[in-house]
N, C-alpha and C positions, 0 to 999 in steps of 0.2 A: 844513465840516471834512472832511479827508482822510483814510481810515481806516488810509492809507500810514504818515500823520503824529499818527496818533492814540493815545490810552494805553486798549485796550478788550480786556483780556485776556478773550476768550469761553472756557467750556471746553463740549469733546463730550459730555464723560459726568459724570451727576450725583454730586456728592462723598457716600460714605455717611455723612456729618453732618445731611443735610440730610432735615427730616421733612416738610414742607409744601410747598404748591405754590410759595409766593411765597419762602423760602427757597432751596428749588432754582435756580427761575430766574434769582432776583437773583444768587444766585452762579454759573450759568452765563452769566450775561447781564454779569458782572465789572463788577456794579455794586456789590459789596462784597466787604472782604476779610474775614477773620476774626483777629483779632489773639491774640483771647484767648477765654476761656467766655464769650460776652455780648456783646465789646466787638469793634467791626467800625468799619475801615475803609472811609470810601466813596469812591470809585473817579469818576473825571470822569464816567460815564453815570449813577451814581447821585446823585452832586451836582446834576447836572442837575435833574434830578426835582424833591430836594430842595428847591434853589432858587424851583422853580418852586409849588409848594405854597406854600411861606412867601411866597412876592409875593401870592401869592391871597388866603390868611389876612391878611395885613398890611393888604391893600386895602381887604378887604371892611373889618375892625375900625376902620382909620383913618376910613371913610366914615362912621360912628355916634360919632362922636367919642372911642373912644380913644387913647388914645397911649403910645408904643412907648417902653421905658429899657431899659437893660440891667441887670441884677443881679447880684451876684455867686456863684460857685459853689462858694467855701469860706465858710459863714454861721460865726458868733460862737455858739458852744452857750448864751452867757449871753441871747442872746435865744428862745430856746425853752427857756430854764429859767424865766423872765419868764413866758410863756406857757403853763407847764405841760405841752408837749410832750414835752420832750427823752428823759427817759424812758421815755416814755409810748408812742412811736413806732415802736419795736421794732428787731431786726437789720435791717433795709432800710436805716438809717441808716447813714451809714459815718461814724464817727468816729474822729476824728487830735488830734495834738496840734503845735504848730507848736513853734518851737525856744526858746520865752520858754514854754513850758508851758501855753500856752492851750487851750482845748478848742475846737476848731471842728470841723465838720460839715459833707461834701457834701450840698449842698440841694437832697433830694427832694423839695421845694415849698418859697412862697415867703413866706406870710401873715404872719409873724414880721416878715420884711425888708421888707417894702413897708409896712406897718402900723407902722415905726419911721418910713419914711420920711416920711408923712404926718402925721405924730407932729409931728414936727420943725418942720415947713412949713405944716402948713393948720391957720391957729388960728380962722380965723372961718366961718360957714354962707355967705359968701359966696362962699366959695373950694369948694363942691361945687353939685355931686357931682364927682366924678372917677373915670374908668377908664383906671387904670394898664397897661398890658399888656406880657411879654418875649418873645422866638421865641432858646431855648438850652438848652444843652445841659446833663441833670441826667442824675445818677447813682441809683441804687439796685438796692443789693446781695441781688438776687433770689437763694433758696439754689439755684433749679433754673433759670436761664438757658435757653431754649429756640425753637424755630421763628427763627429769625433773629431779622430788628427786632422782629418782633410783640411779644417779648418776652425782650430785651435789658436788659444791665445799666447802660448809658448808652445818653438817646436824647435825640431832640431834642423839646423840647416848646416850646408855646407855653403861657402860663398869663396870665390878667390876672386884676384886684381894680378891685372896685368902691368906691365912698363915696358913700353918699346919707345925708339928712339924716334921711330917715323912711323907713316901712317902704312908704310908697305910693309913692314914686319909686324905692324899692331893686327893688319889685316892675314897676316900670314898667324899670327900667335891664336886669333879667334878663331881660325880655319883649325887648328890642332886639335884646338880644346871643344867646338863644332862634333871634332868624328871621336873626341873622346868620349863626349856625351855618349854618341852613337854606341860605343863599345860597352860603356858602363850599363847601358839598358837593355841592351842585347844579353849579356852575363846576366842581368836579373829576369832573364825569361819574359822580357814586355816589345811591344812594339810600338816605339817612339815614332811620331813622327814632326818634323821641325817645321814651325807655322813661322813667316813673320810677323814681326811683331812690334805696336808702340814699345818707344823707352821710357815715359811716363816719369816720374818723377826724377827716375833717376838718371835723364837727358841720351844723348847721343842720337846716331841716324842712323846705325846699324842692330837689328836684335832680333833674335828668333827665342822662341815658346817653343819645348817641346812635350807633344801631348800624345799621353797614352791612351790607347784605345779600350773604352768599355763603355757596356752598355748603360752604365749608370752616370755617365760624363755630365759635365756641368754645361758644354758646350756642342755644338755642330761644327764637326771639321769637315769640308770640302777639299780632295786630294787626289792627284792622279793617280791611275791605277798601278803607275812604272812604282811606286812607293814600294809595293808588297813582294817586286820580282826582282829588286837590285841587288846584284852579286857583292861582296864584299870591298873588289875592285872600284866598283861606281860608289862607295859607301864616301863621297870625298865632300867636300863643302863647296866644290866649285859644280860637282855635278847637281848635287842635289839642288844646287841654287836653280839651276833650269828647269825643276820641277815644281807643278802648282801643289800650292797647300798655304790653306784661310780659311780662318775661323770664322764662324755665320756672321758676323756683326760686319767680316771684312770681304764675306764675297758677292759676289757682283754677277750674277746667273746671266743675264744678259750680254756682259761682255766677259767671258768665262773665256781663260785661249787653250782649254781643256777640250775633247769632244763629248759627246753627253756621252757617248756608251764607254769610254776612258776617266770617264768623275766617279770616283766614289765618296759616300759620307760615311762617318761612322761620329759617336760620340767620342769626345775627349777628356779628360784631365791633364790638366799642367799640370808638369812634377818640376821644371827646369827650365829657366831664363836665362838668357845672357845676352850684354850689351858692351855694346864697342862707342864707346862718349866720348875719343878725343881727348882734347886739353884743358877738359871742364873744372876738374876738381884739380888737377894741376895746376892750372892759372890762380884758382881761386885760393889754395894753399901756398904759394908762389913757392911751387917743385921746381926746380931750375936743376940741367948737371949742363957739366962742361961739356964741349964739341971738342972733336978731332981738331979743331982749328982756333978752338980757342973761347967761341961764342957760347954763348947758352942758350940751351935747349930745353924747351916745356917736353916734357915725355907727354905720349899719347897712351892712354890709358882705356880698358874694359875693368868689365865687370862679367861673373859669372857665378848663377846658384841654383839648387839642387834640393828641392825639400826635403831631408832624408826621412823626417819621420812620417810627413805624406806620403812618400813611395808607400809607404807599409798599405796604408790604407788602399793607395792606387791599386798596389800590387793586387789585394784581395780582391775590390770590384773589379780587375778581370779577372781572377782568377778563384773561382768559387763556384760551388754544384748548390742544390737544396740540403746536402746535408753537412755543410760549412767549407772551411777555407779547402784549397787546390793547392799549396806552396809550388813555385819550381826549387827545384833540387837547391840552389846555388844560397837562397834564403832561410828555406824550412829550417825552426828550431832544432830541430833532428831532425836525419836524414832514417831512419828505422825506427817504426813502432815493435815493439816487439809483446806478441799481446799471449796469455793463455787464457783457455781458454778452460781450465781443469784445475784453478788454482789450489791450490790444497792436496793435492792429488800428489804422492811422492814420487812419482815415476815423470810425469807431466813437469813437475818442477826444477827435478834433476836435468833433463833437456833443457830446461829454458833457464836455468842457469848457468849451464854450462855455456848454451850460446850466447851469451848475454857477456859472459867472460872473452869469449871467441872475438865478439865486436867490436869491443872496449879493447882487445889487446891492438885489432888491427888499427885502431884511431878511426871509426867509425860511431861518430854520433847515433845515440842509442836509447831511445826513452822507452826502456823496461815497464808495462801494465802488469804489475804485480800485487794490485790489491785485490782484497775480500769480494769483490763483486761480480754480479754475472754478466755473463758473457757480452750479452746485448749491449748494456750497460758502456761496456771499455770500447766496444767497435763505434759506438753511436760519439765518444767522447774522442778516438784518437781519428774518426772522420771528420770531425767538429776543428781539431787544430791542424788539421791539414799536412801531417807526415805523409811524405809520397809513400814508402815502402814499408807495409807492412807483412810480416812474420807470425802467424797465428799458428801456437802449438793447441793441439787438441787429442781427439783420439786418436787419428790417422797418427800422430807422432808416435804412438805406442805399438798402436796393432799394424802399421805397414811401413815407421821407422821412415816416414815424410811427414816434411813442414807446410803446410800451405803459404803461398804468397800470394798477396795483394797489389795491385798498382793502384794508389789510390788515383790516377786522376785518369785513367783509360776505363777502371773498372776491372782489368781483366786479371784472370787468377789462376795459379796453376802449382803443381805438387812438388817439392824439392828434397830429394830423396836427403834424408839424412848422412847419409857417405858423399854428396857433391854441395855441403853446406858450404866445405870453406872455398871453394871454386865459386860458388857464388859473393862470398863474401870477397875476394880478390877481388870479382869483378865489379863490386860497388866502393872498391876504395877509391 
């Protein structure tokens, strides 16, 4: 892409809206707009992102066998009257009435709606377990809207539901989707760690928070140090269960069964909850499927979600220098900045078009700085949105026929002869 031909309104100076790191940037980095208190616009660089999170998420879950529906985002208030929620829920709810005087409700979660759907459709123990899962957009009506996405009044979530038939595959199905968390945050270059945790409104006895580590966190996590050294092997839901980790409000420094020089804290962000609730919303929907014997069976049911458009933000408060975002590889809108640094220049040009062609053939995400400005100017803006790998043609490309490279998140930088260009470009496919 050509930043000629591109839609990347950056700005120089930070809007005084803006209280947090990942705030700021995003909106200097005109990866969102702000439409309203909460409700933002996301802009082609932040879509990007976007995008690229929910292929991750999607991946990993389809790999454990869920599967993906969409749901809808104006629910029926008579099914969480069913359920016993609807009043129960509080002002977060936003409720309307459509023009037949119905009461429906944008759905800040989804247990009512999917737990009809299976209602409907899965009458025998043959037809589970099943894990349902959506990646969309919910609303709720926070009275204090604040720090950008972190905590916005529409975002993007993914949520899935479980159906098992007992309580030992319900516990086996949350153990799956546990280390898939694990997998999905790992791909995005963060380090999760799983606190437990109340089920709050939305019941049950089993549920872990997982929170990412930054210095900007909303919270204090308290965590053994085994967190930081476990092999991929121990990465399981039964080991990790033996390991401490609680949030300040839940730990207990006096009866700690950590030792102090084995405690570590760091700050956190919750990106991702999940809860294992039993026959709550089963009962209360009267889900019934047949038994191997004849009887009927309440399915035991989780719950599991994922903020995807928080991550974005998460991602950035850890991952950001003073001179704006750090992406890891797996998210960054592009994966090469390709900047000159002599634009105008016809000899300068013809190299950075040709490599620019080179990129694009290999299927190498590529955002081309090809505008009229100087130099300082492109470097100060493609630091700002955080492309790891930068390509800056200059004079050296002329007079010694090398590229300069950039990393952007090491800093470190080094000369790439123009005859071992496309050796390197293999080796960033």
């Amino acid at each position: 892409m050509r930043i000629s031909a591109y839609f990347m309104p950056t700005l120089k100076e930070t809007p005084a809206e803006a209280q947090i790191v990942s705030h700021r940037l995003m909106l200097r980095a005109g990866m969102v707009n702000q439409c309203a208190s909460g409700l933002y616009s996301w802009l082609p660089l932040g879509q990007r992102v976007l995008s690229k999170i929910e292929a991750i998420i999607a991946e990993e879950q389809n790999k454990i066998g869920c599967h993906r529906v969409i749901m809808p985002t104006l629910q029926p208030a008579s099914l969480w009257q069913e359920s016993g929620r609807y009043e129960d829920y509080g002002k977060e709810m936003l409720r309307v009435k459509d023009r037949h005087d119905r009461d429906l409700l944008f759905g800040p979660t989804n247990e009512e709606v999917i737990t009809d759907i299976v209602r409907q459709y899965v009458k025998s123990y043959r037809d589970l377990p099943q894990i349902l899962y959506q990646i969309t957009w919910k609303f709720r009506d926070e009275m204090r809207p604040r720090f950008g996405v972190m905590r916005g009044r529409e975002f993007l979530m993914k949520d899935g539901y479980s159906f098992d038939l007992d309580y030992e595959s319900a516990r086996a199905t949350y153990s799956r989707i546990f280390e898939s968390y694990l997998t999905i945050f790992d791909r995005l270059g963060l380090i999760a760690i799983p606190v437990k945790a109340d089920s709050g409104a939305i019941g049950g006895d089993l549920s872990h928070e997982f929170q990412i580590m930054a210095e900007t966190g909303e919270s204090t996590i308290y965590y053994d140090a085994a967190y930081d050294a476990f092999s991929p092997e121990q990465r399981t839901f039964e080991h990790l269960q033996t390991l401490y980790a609680a949030a300040d409000e839940k730990h207990d420094a006096a009866n700690c069964p950590v030792p102090a020089d084995r405690l570590k804290s760091a700050r956190g962000i919750e990106v991702g909850h999940i809860f294992y609730f039993g026959k709550k919303y089963a009962e209360a929907l009267n889900l019934k499927v047949s038994g191997a014997d004849g009887q009927a069976i309440i399915p035991e049911m989780g719950s599991y979600g994922i903020g995807v458009s928080r991550l974005v933000g998460a991602i950035i408060e850890a991952n950001h220098d003073d001179a704006g975002i750090v992406w890891p590889d797996a998210v960054a809108p592009f994966k090469v900045a390709l900047i000159t640094a002599k634009t105008g220049d016809a000899a300068c040009d013809a190299i950075a078009n040709d490599l620019y062609e080179k990129l694009q053939h290999a299927r190498i995400e590529v955002l081309f700085d090809d505008r009229m400005e100087r130099p300082g100017a492109k470097f100060a803006d493609m630091d700002l949105i955080g492309i790891p790998h930068h390509l800056i043609i200059g004079n050296k490309a002329i007079q010694e026929a090398a590229i300069e490279y950039k990393n952007r998140r090491t800093g470190a930088r080094e000369m790439i002869a123009l005859s071992a260009i496309d050796t390197w470009i293999n080796h960033m496919r």
